[in-house]
C-alpha positions as CSV (number, residue, x, y, z in Angstrom):
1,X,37.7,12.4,-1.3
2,X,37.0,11.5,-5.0
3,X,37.4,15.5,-7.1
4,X,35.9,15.2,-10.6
5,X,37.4,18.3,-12.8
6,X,35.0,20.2,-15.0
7,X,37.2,22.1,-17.9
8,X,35.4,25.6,-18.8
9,X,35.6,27.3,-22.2
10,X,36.2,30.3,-23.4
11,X,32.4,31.0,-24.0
12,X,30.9,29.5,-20.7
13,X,28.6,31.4,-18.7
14,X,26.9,31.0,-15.1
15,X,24.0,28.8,-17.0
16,X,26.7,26.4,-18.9
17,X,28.7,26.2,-15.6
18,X,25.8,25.3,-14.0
19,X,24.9,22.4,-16.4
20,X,28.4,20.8,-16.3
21,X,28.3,20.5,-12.3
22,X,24.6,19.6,-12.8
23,X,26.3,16.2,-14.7
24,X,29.0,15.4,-12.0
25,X,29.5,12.8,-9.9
26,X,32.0,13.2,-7.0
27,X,30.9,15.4,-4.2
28,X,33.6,17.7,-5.0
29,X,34.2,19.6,-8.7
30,X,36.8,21.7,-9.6
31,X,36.0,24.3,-12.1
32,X,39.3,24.9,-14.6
33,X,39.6,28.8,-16.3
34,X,40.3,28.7,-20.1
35,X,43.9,29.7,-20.7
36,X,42.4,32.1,-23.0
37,X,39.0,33.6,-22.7
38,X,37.1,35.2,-19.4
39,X,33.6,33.0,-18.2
40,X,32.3,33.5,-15.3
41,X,34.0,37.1,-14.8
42,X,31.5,38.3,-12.8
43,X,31.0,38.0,-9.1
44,X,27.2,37.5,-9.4
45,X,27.8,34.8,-12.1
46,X,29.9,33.0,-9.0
47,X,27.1,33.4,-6.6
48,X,24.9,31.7,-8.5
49,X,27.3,29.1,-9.6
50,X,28.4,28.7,-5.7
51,X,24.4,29.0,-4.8
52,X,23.7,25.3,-7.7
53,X,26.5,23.9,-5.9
54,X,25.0,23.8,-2.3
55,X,21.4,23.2,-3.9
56,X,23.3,19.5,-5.0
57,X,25.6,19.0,-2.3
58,X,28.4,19.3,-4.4
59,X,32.0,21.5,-2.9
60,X,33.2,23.5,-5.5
61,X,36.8,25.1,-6.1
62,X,38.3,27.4,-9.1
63,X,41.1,26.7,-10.7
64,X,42.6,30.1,-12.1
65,X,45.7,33.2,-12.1
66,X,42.6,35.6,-13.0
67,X,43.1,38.5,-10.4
68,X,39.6,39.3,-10.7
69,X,37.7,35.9,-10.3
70,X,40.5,35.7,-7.3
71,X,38.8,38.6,-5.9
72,X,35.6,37.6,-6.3
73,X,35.9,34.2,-5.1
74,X,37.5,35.2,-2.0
75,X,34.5,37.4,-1.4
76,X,32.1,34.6,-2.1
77,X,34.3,32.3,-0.2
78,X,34.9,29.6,-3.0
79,X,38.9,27.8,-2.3
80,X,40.8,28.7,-5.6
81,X,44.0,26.3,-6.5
82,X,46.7,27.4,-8.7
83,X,47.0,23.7,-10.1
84,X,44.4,20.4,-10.5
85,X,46.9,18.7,-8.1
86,X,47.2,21.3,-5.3
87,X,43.1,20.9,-5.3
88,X,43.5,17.3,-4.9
89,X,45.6,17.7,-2.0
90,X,45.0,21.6,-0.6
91,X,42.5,22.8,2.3
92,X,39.4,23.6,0.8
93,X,38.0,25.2,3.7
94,X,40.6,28.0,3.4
95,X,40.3,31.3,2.0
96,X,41.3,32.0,-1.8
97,X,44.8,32.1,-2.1
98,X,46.6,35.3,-3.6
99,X,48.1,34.0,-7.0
100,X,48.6,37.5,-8.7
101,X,51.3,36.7,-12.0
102,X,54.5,37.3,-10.7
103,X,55.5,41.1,-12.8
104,X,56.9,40.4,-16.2
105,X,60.3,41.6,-17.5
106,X,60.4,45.3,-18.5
107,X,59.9,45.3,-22.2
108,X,60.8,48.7,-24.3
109,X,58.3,51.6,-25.7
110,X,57.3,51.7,-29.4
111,X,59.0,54.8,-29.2
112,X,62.4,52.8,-28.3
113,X,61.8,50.4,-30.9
114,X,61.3,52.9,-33.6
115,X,64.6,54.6,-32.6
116,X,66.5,51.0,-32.9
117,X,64.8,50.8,-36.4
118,X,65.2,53.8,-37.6
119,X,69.4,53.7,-36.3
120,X,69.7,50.1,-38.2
121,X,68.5,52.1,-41.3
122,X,65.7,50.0,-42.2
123,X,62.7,51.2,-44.4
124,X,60.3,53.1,-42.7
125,X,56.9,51.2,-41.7
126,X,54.4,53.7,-41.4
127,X,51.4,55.0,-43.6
128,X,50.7,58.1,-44.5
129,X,48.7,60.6,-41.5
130,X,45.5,60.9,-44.2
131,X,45.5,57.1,-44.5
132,X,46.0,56.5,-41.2
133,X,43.6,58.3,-39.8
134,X,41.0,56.7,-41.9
135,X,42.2,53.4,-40.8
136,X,42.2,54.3,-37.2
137,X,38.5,55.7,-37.3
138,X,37.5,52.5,-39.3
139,X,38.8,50.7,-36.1
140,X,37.4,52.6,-33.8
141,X,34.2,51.9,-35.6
142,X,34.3,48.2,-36.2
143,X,35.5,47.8,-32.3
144,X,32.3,50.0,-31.0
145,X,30.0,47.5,-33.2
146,X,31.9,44.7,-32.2
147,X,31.4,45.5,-28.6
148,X,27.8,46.8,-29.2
149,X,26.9,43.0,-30.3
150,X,29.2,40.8,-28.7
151,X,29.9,41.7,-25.1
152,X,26.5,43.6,-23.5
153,X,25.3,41.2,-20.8
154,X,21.9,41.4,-19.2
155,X,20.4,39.3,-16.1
156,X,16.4,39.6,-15.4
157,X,15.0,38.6,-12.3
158,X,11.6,37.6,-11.9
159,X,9.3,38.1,-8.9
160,X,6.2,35.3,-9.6
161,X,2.6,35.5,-7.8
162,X,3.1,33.4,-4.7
163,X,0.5,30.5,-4.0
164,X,-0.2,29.4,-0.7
165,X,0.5,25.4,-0.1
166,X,-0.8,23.3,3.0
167,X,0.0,19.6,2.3
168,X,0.4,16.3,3.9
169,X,3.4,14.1,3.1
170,X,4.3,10.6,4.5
171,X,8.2,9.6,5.1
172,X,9.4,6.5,6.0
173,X,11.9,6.8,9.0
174,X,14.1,3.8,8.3
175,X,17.2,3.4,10.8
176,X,18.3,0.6,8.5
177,X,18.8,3.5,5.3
178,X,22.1,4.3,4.3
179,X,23.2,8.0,4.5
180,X,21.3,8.9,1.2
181,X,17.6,9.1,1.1
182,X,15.9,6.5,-1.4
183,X,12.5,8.1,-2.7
184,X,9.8,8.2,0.2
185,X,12.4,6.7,3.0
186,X,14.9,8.8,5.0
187,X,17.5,7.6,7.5
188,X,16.8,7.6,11.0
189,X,18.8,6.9,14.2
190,X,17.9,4.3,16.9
191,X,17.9,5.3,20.5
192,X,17.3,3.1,23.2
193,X,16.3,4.5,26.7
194,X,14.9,2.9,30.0
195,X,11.4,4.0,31.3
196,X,10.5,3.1,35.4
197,X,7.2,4.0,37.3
198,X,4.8,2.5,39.9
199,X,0.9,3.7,39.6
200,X,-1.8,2.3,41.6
201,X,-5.8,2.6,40.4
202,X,-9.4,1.2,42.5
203,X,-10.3,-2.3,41.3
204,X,-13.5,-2.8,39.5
205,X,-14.2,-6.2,40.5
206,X,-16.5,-7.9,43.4
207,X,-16.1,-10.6,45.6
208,X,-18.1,-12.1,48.4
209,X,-16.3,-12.5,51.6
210,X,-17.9,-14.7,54.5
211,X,-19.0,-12.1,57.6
212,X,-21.1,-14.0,60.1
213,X,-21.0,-18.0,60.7
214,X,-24.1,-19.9,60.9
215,X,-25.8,-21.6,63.9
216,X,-28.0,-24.4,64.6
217,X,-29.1,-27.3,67.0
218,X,-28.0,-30.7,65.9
219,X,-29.0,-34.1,68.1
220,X,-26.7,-36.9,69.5
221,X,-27.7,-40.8,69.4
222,X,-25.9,-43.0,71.7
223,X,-25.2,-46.3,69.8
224,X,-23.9,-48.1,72.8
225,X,-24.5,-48.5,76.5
226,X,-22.1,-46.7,77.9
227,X,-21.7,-43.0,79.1
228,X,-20.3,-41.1,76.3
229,X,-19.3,-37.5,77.3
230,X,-19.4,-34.6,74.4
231,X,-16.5,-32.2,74.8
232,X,-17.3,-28.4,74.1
233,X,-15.8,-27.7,70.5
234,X,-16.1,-31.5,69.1
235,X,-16.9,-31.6,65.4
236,X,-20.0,-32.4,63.2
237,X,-20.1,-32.3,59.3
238,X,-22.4,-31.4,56.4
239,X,-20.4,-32.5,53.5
240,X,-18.0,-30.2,53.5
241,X,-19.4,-28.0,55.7
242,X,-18.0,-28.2,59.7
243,X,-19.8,-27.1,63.0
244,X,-18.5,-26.8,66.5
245,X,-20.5,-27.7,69.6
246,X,-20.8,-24.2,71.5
247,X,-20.7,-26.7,74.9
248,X,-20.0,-30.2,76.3
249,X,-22.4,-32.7,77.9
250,X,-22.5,-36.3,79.0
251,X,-24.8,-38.6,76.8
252,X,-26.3,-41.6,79.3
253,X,-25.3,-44.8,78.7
254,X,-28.2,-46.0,77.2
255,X,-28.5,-47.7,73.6
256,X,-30.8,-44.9,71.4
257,X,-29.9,-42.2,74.6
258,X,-30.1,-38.9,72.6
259,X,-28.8,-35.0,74.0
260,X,-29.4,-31.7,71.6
261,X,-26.6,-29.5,71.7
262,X,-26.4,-25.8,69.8
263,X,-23.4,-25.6,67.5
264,X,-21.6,-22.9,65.3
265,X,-20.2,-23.3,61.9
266,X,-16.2,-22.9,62.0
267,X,-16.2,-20.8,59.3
268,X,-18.3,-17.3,58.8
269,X,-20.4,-17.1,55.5
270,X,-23.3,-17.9,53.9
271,X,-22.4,-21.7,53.5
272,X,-23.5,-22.5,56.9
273,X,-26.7,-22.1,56.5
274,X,-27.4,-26.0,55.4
275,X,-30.6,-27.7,55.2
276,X,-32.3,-30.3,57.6
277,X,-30.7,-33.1,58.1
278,X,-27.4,-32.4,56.3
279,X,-25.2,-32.8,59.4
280,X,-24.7,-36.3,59.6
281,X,-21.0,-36.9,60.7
282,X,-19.5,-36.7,63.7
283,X,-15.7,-36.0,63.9
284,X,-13.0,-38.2,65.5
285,X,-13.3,-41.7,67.5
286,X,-16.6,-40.2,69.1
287,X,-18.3,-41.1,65.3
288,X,-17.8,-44.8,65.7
289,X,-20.1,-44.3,69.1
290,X,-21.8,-41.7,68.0
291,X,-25.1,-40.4,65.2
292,X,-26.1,-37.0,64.6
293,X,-28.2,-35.4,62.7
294,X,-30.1,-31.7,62.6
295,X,-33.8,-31.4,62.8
296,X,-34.0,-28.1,61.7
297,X,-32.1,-26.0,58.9
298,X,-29.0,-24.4,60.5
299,X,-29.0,-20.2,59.6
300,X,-27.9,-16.7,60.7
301,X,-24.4,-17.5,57.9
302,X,-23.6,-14.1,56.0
303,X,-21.3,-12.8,52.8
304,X,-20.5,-9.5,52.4
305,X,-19.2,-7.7,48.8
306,X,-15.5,-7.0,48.6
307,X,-13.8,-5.1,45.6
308,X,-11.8,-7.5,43.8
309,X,-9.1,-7.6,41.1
310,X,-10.4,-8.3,37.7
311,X,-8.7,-9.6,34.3
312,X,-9.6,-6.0,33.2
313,X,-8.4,-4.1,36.2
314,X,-4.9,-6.1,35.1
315,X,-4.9,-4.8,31.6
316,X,-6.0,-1.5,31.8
317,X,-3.2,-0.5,34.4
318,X,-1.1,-2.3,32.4
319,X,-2.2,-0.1,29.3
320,X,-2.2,2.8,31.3
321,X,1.3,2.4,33.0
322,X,2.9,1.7,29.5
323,X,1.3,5.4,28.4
324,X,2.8,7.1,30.8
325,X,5.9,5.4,30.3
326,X,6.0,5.6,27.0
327,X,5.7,9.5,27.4
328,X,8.4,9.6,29.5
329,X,10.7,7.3,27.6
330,X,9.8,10.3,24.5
331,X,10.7,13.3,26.4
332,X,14.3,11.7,27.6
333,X,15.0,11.3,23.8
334,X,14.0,14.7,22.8
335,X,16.7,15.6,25.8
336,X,19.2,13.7,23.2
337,X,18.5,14.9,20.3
338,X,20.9,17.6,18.5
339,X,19.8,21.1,17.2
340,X,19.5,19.4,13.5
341,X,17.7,16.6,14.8
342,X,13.5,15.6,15.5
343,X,11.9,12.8,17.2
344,X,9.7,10.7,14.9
345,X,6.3,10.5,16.3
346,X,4.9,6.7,16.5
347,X,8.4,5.2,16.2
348,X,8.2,4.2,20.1
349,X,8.4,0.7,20.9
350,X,9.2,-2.0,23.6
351,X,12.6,-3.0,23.4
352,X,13.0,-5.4,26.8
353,X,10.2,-5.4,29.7
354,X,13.2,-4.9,32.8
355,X,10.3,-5.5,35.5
356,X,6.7,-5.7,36.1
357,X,5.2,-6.6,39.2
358,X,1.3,-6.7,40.0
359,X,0.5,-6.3,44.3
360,X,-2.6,-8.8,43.8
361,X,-3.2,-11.7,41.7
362,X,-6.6,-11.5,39.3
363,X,-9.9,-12.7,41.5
364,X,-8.1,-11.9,44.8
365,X,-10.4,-9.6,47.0
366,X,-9.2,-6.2,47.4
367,X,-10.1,-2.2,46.5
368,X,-6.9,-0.9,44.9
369,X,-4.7,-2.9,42.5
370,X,-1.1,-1.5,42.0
371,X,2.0,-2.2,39.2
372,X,5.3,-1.4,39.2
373,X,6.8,-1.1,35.6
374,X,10.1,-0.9,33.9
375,X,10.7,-0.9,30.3
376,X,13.5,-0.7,28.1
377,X,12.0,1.5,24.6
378,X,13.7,2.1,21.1
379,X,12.5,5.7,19.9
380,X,13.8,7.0,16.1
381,X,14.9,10.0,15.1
382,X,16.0,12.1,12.0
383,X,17.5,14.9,10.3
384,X,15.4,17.8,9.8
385,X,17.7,18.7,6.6
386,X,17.3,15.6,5.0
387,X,13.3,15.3,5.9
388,X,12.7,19.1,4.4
389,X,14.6,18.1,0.9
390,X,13.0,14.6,0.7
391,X,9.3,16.3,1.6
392,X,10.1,19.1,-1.5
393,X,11.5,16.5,-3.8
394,X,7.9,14.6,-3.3
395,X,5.6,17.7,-3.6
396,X,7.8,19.0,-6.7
397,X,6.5,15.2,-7.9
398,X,2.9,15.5,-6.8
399,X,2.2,19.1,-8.0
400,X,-0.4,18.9,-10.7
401,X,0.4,21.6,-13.7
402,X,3.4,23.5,-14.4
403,X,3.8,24.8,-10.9
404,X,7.1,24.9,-8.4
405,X,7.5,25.0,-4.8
406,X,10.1,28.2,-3.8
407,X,12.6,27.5,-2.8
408,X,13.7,28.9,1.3
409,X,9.3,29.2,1.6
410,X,8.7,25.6,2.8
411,X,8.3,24.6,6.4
412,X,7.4,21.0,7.3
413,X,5.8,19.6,11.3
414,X,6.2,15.7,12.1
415,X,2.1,14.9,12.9
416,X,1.7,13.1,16.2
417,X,-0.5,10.1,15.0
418,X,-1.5,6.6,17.7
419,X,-0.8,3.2,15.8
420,X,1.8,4.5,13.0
421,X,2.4,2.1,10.4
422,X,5.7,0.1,10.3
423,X,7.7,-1.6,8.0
424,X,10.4,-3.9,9.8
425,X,12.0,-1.1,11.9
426,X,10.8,1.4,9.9
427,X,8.2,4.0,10.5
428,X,5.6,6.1,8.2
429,X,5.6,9.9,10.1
430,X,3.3,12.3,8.3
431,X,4.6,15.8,7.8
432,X,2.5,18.8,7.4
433,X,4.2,20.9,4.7
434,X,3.1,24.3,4.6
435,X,5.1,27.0,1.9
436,X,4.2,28.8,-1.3
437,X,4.2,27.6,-4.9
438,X,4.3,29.4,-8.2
439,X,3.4,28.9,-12.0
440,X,6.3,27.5,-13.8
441,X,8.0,30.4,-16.6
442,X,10.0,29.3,-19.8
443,X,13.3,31.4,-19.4
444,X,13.5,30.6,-22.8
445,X,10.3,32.6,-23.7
446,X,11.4,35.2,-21.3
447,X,15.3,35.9,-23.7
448,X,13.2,36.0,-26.4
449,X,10.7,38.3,-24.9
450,X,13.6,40.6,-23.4
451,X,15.7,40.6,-26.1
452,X,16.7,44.2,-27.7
453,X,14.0,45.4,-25.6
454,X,14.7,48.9,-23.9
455,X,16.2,48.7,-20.3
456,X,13.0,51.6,-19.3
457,X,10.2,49.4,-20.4
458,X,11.0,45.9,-20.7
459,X,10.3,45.5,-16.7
460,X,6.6,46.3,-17.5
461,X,6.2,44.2,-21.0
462,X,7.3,41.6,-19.1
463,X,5.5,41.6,-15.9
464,X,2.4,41.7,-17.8
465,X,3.2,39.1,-20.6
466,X,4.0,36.7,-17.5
467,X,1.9,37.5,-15.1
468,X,4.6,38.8,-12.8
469,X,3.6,40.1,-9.1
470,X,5.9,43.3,-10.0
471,X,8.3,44.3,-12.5
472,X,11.5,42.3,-13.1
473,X,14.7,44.2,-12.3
474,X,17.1,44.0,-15.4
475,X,20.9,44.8,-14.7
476,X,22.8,45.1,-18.1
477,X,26.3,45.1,-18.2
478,X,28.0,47.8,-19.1
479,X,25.2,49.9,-16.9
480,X,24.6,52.1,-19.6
481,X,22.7,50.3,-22.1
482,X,19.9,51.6,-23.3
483,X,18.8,48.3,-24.6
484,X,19.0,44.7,-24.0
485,X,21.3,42.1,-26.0
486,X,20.0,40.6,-29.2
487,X,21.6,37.3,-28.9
488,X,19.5,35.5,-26.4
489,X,22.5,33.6,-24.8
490,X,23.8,36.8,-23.4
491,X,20.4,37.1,-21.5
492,X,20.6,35.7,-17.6
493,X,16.7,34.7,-16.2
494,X,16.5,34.2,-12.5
495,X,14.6,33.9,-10.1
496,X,14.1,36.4,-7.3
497,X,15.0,33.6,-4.7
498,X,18.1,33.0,-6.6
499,X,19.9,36.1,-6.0
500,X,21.2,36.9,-2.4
């Protein structure tokens, strides 16, 4: 994995070191110590270091024989190397290594040395006691202002007025994405699952199904001058209409000879009931011998209403079938999903229709209309991780005024939502964000503010300069300052949510 080293100096602190990794590249930095000098010597000024580095997904190691950044990296858990190339190729999951100096060669007192000097008979060296002592307390005095300007150290930590912030935000769930999210779009992952039921529902439809035939009394003419005899069940027409004689008879054979027989239509239903003379076929060789004809209308034929399957009754099981299937098809994916994973809402489709199989065709009488369904359907899903640090990055865009979301407050709910919109295999989820946002301080005002001030009233005199929901702490270093540091670099600002 690419390692991009960041070289410290001498005068770095937590806020400098958190600039350079701000400004790097690789997904792994390795901070190098000065060989002279001591930044970042205090364990709080790695926590907040390690803290930036996890905010942009960046590992960090040290680089250093200090035996008290050793310490506190091990207690922070940040990998320390004794070399760039052992970080290149070491385990950075392990803990910091112990790379105390090896002891140095016993060296000789002053004492010793003044001895040897004085035994080689060279000139003696030292001043006078007056003189020395006046050179010793200038010393002393020169190192206590030195120290008094240079080397005090103070960190304030503001506590801001929360706000409370309800918001909608829409991300694009694209499974297409690389790893990295690109503005509004996150990646999402495809999964494909298989979705089988069988429902049945009342048709809506009507039909009219023939109930009771008609009957009638129709007339045979003998055309020629022999007996003809009528068979019980021969066959007379209306169009398209048949009858059926109820019983046989012999016509005389007698040209014009006629014989009225009672018939029955063959099938049941209203379309036997046919007007006077409309019956004028006879069926078979008996209608080259034979006329007939009806004298009155035939009647008694009867419907009766049947449910029957309609183009509707089709669609809506359809539609309703594909609901419920859909619902099931979204509960085996949440079964899938990992801890650190969501399901999208709206990102269901049809992948592959496996079956579908209708018990009645549309039109065809019947009170019930069933479907058995299978479906193969794509469902997305996506890092909650990822989703939560996109969602901030946009409302930290869309926040009018100086304001900023805090950081650890913000919670965000994928919004169940019919007919999402899609882009290619993408899909727009809306997220309800819900957190807390504060005004925006200038830390720059604030070290100008704290400076010099007086570690027993500064808390106040800042709280109410800044509109602070209570009193910053301030931790100076050394503890026993009475006052904050003049120079304005030596002054830490943090937030509250900064600190563990």
């Amino acid at each position: 994995m690419k390692i991009q080293v960041i070289q410290l100096e001498p005068e770095d602190d937590q806020a400098s070191a958190r600039d350079k990794l701000s400004q790097a590249k690789a997904p792994r930095a390795v901070l190098v110590w000065p060989r002279r000098g001591r930044p970042l010597a205090r364990r709080l000024d790695l926590v907040l270091v390690a803290r930036h580095a996890r905010r942009k997904a960046i590992e960090v190691a040290l680089v250093s024989h200090d035996p008290e950044v050793l310490t506190h990296a091990a207690a922070v858990r940040i990998p320390v190397f004794d070399s760039i190339e052992n970080a290149s190729t070491g385990d950075w999951t392990r803990p910091a290594a112990d790379l105390t100096p090896a002891p140095t060669k016993e060296r000789k007192s002053l004492a010793e040395l003044r001895e040897a000097r004085a035994a080689a008979g060279a000139p003696s060296l030292r001043l006078p006691q007056k003189r020395r002592s006046v050179v010793f307390g200038i010393a002393i005095v020169s190192i206590v202002l030195l120290l008094a300007v240079i080397l005090p150290k103070a960190d304030v930590i503001l506590q801001p007025v929360p706000s409370p912030l309800t918001q909608r935000v829409g991300l694009w769930i694209d499974p297409d994405l690389e790893k990295e999210p690109s503005g509004d779009r996150i990646p999402g992952r495809k999964i494909v699952v298989s979705a089988s039921s069988e429902k049945r529902i009342e048709t809506s439809g009507q039909a009219r199904l023939p109930h009771v035939g008609a009957s009638g009394e129709v007339t045979f003419t003998n055309l020629t001058d022999e007996v003809i005899s009528i068979p019980e069940g021969t066959g007379v027409r209306a169009g398209e209409v048949r009858f059926l004689t109820v019983q046989g008879a012999e016509l005389a054979g007698n040209r014009g000879a006629e014989i009225a027989l009672a018939v029955m239509a063959a099938q049941p239903g209203r379309s036997g009931n046919v007007a006077a003379g409309e019956i004028d076929a006879v069926e078979g060789d008996l209608g080259f011998l034979l006329r007939v004809s009806n004298s009155l209308p035939t009647a008694g034929g009867q419907d009766i209403l049947s449910g029957a399957v309609s183009p509707s009754d089709l669609g809506s099981l359809r539609n309703s079938l594909e609901a419920e299937l859909f619902r099931q098809a979204e509960s085996t994916i949440r079964s899938q999903l990992s801890p650190a994973e969501q399901f999208a809402p709206g990102s269901l489709r049809i992948v592959r229709v496996v079956d579908e199989r209708y018990d009645r065709a549309s039109g065809a009488p019947a009170e019930t209309l069933s479907l058995s369904l299978t479906l193969e359907v794509e469902g997305l899903s996506f890092r909650t991780a990822v989703a939560l640090a996109a969602v901030e990055a946009q409302l930290a865009r869309d926040l009018t005024g100086p304001r900023l979301v805090i950081p650890g407050s913000l919670s965000i709910q994928p919004v169940s939502a019919e007919g999402a919109q899609t882009d290619g295999p993408a899909v727009l989820t809306l997220f309800e964000a819900m957190g807390e946002t504060t005004r925006e301080i200038s830390f720059e005002r604030v070290r100008q503010s704290a400076r010099g001030g007086s570690t027993n009233r500064i808390g106040e005199d800042l709280r109410q300069e800044f509109d602070l929901l209570e009193s910053p702490a301030v931790w100076t270093s050394p503890s026993w300052l009475p006052w904050l540091p003049w120079l304005e670099f030596r002054i830490g600002v943090h937030w509250s949510w900064e600190i563990p």
